[in-house]
N, C-alpha and C positions, 0 to 999 in steps of 0.2 A: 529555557533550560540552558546553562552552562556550558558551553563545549572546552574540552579540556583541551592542554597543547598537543597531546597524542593522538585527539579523533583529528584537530585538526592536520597534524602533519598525514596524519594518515588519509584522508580525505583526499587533501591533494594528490597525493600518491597514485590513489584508487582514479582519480578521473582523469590521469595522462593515461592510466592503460588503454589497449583498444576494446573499442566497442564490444565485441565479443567476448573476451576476459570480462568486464565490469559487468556485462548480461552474466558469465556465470559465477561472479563472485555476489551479486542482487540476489541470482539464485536460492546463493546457499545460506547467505545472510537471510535470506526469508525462511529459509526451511529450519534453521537454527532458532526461531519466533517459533516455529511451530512446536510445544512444547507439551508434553500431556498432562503435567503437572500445572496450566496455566488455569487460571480459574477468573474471571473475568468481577468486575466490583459488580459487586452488587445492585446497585443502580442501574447496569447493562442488561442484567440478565434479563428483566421482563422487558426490555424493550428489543432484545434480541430474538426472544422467540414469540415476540407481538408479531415485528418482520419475517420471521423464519414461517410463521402462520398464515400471513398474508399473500406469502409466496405459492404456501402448500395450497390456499385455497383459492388462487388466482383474482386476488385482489389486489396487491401490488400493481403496480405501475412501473413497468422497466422500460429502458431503453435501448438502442443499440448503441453498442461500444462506440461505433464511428462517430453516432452522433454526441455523443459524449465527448469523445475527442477533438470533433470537432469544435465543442461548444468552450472548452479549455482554451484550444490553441487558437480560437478568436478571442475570447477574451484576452490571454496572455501574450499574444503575438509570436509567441516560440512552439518551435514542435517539440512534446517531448515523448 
């Protein structure tokens, strides 16, 4: 995908702020995705409520978050 000159000036912008500002501007960027109007393709849809079903009936397989992040920031070597 593309990045224009404006996400990128913008980007830079966003990651001098501090830590705390960018946590609530992720925030709100995330809450602004949440849209009720979003309707997911088509393609997703059975495979999302295959998952959503698996969950319901305790067949999934989850993890803990730590070990998750763990398993990132080994492989990547950065924390994020």
């Amino acid at each position: 995908m593309a990045v224009t000159p404006n996400y990128a000036h913008l980007e830079g912008e966003v990651l001098h702020l501090p830590r705390e500002e960018r946590s609530k501007l992720a925030s709100r960027l995330l809450e602004s995705l949440d849209d009720d109007d979003f309707e997911p393709a088509p393609e997703w849809k059975d495979e999302l409520s295959r998952r959503a079903n698996e969950m319901d009936e305790g067949k999934a397989k989850t993890l803990p978050a730590k070990g998750v992040w763990d398993d990132i920031n080994g492989r990547f070597g950065t924390n994020f």
